[in-house]
N, C-alpha and C positions, 0 to 999 in steps of 0.2 A: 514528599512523594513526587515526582516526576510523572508529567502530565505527555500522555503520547499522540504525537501528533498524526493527521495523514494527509499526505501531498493533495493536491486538489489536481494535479498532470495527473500521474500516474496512484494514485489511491495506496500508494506505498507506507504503512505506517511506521514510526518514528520517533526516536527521542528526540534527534538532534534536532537544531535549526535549518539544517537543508538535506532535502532529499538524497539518501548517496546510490538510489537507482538513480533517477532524472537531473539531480542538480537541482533542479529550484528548491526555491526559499519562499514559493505560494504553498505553506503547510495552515492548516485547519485545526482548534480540538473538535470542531463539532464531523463525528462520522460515527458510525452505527455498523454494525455484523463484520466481522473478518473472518477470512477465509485463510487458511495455512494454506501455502503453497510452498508444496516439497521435493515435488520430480514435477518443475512444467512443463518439459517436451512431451509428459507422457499423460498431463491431468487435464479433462475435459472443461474441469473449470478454467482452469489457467487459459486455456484456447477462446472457451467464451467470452471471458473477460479481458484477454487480447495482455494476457501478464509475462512475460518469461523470464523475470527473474524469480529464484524463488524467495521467498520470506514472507510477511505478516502484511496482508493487505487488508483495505476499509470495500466493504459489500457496494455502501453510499457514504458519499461526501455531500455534506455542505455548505 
C-alpha cells in the first residue's frame, strides 16, 4: 500500500516524492483532516486556506 504524503509548503497531499502543485520535496506522512477542493475560485474554504489549485489537501501538517 502506498503511503500518502502532504507537502509541508503548500499542504497538498500526495503520492509522489515532490509536490506537483509547489515542486518541493519537504513532503510529510504525519497530517490529519483533508479537505477536497473541486471549484477554488468559487469555495470558501479554498480562499481561507489561501489553495487554488484544486485536489486533496492535509487541514494540519506536521
Amino acid at each position: 500500500m502506498v503511503r500518502e504524503m502532504a507537502c509541508r509548503k503548500c499542504k497538498f497531499v500526495t503520492i509522489g516524492k515532490v509536490c506537483p502543485v509547489c515542486k518541493s520535496s519537504d513532503l510529510t506522512p504525519d497530517w490529519h483532516g483533508i479537505a477536497l477542493i473541486v471549484d477554488p475560485e468559487n469555495s470558501h474554504i479554498a480562499k481561507t486556506l489561501g489553495i487554488t489549485e484544486k485536489g486533496k489537501y492535509a487541514l494540519k501538517v506536521i
